[in-house]
N, C-alpha and C positions, 0 to 999 in steps of 0.2 A: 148447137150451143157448145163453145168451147170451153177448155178448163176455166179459164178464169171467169167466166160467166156462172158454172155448176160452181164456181167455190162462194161467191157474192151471196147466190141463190141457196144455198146450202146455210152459211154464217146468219144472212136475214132472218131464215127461219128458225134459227135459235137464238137468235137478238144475241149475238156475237160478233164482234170484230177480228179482224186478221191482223198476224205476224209477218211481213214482208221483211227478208234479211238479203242484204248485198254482199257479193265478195265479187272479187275482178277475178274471172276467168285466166288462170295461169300462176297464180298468186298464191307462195311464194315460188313454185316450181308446179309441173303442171300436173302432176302425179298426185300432191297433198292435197292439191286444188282440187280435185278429184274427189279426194276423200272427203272433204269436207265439204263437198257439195252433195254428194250423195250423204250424207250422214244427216243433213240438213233436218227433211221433213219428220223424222223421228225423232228429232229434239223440241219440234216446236213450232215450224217453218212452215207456215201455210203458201207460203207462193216466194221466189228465189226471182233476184236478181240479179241477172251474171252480168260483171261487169265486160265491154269488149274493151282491151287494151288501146290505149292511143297514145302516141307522143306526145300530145297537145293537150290532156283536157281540163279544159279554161274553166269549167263551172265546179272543180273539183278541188278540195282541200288539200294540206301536202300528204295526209294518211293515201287517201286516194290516189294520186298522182305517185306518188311513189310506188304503190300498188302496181299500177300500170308499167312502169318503169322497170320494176322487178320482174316482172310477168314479160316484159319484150325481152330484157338481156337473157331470161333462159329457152327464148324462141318460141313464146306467143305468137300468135297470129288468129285472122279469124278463121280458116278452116278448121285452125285447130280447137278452136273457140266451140263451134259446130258440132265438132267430133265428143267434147264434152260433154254436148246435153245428148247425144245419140248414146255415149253410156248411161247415164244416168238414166234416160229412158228405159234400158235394159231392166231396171227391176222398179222405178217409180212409172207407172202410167198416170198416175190424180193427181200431183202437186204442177201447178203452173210455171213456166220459168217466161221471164220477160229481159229480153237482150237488153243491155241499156248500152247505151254509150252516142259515140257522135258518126256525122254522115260522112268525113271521111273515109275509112277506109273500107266502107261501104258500099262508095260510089267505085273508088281504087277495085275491090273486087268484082262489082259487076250488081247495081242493083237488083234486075230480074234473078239473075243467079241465086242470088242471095235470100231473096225471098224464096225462091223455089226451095232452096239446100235445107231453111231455117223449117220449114215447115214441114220436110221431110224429117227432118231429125226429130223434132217434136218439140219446138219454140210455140210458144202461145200468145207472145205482145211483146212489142216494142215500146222502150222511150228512144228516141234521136234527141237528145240534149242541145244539139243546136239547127233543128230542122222546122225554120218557124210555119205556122204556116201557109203563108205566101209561095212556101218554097217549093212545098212537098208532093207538090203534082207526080214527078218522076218516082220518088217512093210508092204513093199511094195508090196510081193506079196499074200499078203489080198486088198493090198489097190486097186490094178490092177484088182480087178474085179469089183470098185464102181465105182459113176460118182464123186469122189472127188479129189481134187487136195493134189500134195505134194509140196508145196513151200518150193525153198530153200534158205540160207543167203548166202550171198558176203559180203566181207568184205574188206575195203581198203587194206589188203595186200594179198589178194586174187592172184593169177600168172597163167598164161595162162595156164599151163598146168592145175592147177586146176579147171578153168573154165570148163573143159572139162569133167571132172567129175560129179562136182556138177550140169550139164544141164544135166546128163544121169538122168531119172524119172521124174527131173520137170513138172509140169506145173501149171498153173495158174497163176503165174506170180512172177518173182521175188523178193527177198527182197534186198536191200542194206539197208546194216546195213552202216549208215556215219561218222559212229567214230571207234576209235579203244579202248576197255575198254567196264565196263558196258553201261545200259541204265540209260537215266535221269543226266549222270555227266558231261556232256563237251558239248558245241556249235558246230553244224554242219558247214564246212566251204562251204559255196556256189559255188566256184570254184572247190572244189577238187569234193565235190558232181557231178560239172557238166562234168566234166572229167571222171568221173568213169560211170556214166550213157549211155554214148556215149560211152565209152569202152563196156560195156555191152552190147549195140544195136547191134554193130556188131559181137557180138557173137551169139543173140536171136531175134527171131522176138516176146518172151514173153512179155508185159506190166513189168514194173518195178518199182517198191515201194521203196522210200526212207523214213527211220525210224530212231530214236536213236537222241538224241540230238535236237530234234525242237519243239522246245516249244511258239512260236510266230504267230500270223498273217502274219507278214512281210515275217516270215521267209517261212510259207506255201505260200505266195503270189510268192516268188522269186523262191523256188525247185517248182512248180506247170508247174515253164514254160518248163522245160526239164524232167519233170518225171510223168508217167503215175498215180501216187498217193504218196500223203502224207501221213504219219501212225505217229498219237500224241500217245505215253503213257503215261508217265510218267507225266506231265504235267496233265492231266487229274487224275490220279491216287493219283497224291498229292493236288489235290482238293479238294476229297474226305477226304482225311488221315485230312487236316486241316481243313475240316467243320465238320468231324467225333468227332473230339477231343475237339471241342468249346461245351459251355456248351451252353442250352436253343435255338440249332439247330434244326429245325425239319426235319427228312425227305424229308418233301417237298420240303425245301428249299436247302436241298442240291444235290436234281435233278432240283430245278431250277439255281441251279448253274452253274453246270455239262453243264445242255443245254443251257444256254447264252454262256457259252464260246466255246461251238462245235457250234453253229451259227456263230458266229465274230470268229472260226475257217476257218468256210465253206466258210465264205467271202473271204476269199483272194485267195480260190481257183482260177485257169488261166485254 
């Protein structure tokens, strides 16, 4: 049983849901990145998703996408991407991290590689944002000899027969994406969120993560009660971007930022 299995298992049994928070691995430099990724699970942060830098990424808002963009010009890449969760391992063993990003530059480094390297460092799930799955044979069956997950996105127009698809390889847990469009541009609507959740269930006995659009207390307060975890990006991502940009910020201050607001994130967890 891998992290993110012990942490599902662990939350159930105390009829609690999870804080999933996103930052782009390198972002705004890769040193803070750092900090504020290890700083994470002691503010609140049941399971991290490290964003991998891409030129390209199409399902991504401009918080995000800029993210990535900052994270390349000061010499991101994914080894180094790698080398991040291998620190952060150094003193967290229990919090899950789950690479996210797209199959570019994935494939560019060497799938098997990749998967070997990730699991050596101490990666616990993937999303591939754009690896549907028709596609994923060349990921999966590398990925089918580790203890890692491949999580996959749902989507509000997501249709039965597709579901059936996209649960072939899952596991770990769900994602519901709750808007239609990039991340970080539109408000999640609570009702359709809780419709589609409960459509889900009785498809999966997997835990399910609602993301894209929630950017509030309130709002983690109110999706917390029908969903197995919250997932902030964007929201935390333009955190960054606007304390990065402010002159005579320090570092410091802008992971005490970062972790006051994933605290009075964590609060409204149900």
């Amino acid at each position: 049983m891998n992290r993110i299995s012990q942490l599902f298992n662990k939350l159930k049994a105390n009829n609690k849901s999870a804080l999933g928070i996103f930052i782009t691995a390198g972002d705004p430099d890769i040193q803070l990145s750092q900090k504020i990724l290890n700083s994470l699970p002691s503010n609140g942060a049941d399971f991290i998703e490290l964003g991998m830098p891409f030129s390209d990424p199409m399902a991504d808002g401009p918080s995000i996408q800029s993210s990535s963009l900052r994270a390349l010009k000061k010499g991101m890449n994914l080894p180094k991407t790698l080398l991040m969760v291998r620190e952060f391992r150094e003193n967290n063993t229990q919090t899950p991290i789950i690479l996210m990003g797209y199959f570019n530059p994935i494939f560019r480094f060497g799938v098997k590689k990749f998967i070997n390297q990730a699991q050596e460092v101490g990666v616990d799930g993937f999303i591939i944002v754009d690896l549907p799955p028709e596609e994923d044979d060349e990921f999966f069956i590398h990925l089918e000899k580790s203890n890692m997950d491949l999580i996959r996105l749902i989507t509000p127009t997501t249709d039965n027969n597709r579901f059936k698809k996209i649960l072939k390889n899952a596991s770990g847990f769900l994602y519901y994406v709750s808007i239609t469009g990039i991340t970080g541009t539109k408000k999640a609507s609570n009702n359709n969120i809780k419709e589609a959740v409960l459509k889900i269930n009785s498809y999966s006995d997997l835990p399910v993560a609602v993301g894209f659009g929630i950017k509030s207390k309130e709002q983690v307060s109110e999706i917390s009660k029908y969903t197995n975890a919250v997932v902030i990006g964007s929201h935390i991502v333009k955190i960054i971007e606007n304390s990065y940009t402010k002159n005579n910020v320090t570092k410091d201050k802008i992971v005490k930022d970062i972790n006051a607001e994933v605290k009075n994130l964590s609060s409204g967890i149900k």
